[in-house]
C-alpha positions as CSV (number, residue, x, y, z in Angstrom):
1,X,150.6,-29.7,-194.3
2,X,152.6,-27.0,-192.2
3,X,155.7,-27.6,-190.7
4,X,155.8,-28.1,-187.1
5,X,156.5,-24.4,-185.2
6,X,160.2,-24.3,-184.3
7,X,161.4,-23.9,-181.1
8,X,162.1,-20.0,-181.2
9,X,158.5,-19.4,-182.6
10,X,157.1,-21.4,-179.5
11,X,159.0,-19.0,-177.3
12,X,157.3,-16.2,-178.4
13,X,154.3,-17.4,-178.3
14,X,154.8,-18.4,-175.1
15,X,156.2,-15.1,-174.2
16,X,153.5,-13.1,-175.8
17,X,151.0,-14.8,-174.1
18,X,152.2,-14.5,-170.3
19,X,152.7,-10.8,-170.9
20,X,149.3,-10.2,-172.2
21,X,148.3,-12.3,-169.7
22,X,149.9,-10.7,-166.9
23,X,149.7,-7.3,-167.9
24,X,146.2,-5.0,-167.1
25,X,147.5,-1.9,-168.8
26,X,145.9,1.4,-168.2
27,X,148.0,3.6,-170.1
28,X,150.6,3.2,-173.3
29,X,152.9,5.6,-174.5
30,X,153.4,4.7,-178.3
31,X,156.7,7.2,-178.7
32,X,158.1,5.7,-175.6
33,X,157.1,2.0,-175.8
34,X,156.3,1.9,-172.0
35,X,153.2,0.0,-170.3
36,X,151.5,1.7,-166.9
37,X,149.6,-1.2,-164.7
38,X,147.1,-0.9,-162.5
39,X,147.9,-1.0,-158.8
40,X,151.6,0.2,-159.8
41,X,153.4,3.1,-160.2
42,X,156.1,1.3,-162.6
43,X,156.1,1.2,-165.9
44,X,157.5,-1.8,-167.7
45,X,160.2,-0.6,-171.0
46,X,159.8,-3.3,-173.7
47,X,163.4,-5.0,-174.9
48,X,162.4,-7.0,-177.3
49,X,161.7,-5.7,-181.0
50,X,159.1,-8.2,-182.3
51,X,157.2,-8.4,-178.7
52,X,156.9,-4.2,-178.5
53,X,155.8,-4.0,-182.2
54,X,153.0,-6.8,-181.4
55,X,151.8,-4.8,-178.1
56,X,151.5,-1.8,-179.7
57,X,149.2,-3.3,-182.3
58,X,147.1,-4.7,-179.4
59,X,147.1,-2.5,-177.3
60,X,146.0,-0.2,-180.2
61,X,143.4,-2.7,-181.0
62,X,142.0,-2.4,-177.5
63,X,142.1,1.3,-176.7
64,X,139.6,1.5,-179.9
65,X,137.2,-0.7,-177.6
66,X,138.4,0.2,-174.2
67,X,139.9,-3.0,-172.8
68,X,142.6,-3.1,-170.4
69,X,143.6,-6.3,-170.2
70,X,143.3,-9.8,-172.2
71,X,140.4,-11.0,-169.9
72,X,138.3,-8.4,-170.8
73,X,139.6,-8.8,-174.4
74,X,138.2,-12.3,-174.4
75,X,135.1,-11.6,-172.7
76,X,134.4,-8.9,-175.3
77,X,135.0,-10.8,-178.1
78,X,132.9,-13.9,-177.1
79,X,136.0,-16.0,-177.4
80,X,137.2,-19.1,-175.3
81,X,141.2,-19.3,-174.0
82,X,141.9,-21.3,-177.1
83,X,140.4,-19.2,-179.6
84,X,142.3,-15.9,-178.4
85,X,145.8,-17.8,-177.8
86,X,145.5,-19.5,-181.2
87,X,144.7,-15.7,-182.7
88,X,147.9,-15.1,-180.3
89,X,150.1,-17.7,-182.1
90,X,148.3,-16.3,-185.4
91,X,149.6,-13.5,-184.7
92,X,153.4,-14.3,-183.7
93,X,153.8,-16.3,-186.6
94,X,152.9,-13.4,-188.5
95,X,155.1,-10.9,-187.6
96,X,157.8,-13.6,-187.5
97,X,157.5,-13.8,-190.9
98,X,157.4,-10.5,-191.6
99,X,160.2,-10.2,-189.3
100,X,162.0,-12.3,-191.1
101,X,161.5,-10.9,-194.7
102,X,162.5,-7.3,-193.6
103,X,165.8,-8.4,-191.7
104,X,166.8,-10.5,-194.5
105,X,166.2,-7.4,-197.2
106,X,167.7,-5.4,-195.2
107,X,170.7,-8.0,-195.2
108,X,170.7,-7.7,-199.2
């Protein structure tokens, strides 16, 4: 049986999901890391080195199929809320992992 998620990895679940959410991105600069949204002339810089690396996969993911935003994403792929934010949290606890290994190699 798996151990419950810890706090931390709940964050970032939570965190990856209001971006997606919130974001209808219509153009991504890989080299610069920045998001363009419809309706705005900003462009959003992403901080955080875990959340950037798993936009850029999704994002990537998307512009194969051209979908802008997580709506679409879910209306593409046939899915309900909960079977695209449990791929979400999939997904998290993925690159936490991963995260994790390569920080603590890095470390030795």
């Amino acid at each position: 049986m798996a151990a419950p998620p810890t706090a931390a990895t709940v964050q970032l679940r939570d965190q990856l999901r209001q971006k997606l959410e919130k974001w209808n991105i219509i153009e991504f600069s890989f080299s610069e890391s920045t998001w363009y949204y419809w309706n705005s002339l900003n462009s959003f810089e992403g901080g955080d080195e875990i959340i950037t690396k798993m936009i850029n996969d999704i994002v990537a993911e998307w512009e194969t199929k051209d979908i802008t935003d997580m709506r679409q994403f879910e209306n593409t792929k046939k899915m309900t809320r909960e079977q695209v934010e449990e791929m979400v949290d999939e997904r998290v606890d993925t690159y936490l992992c991963e995260f994790f290994i390569v920080s603590h190699l890095a470390q030795t």
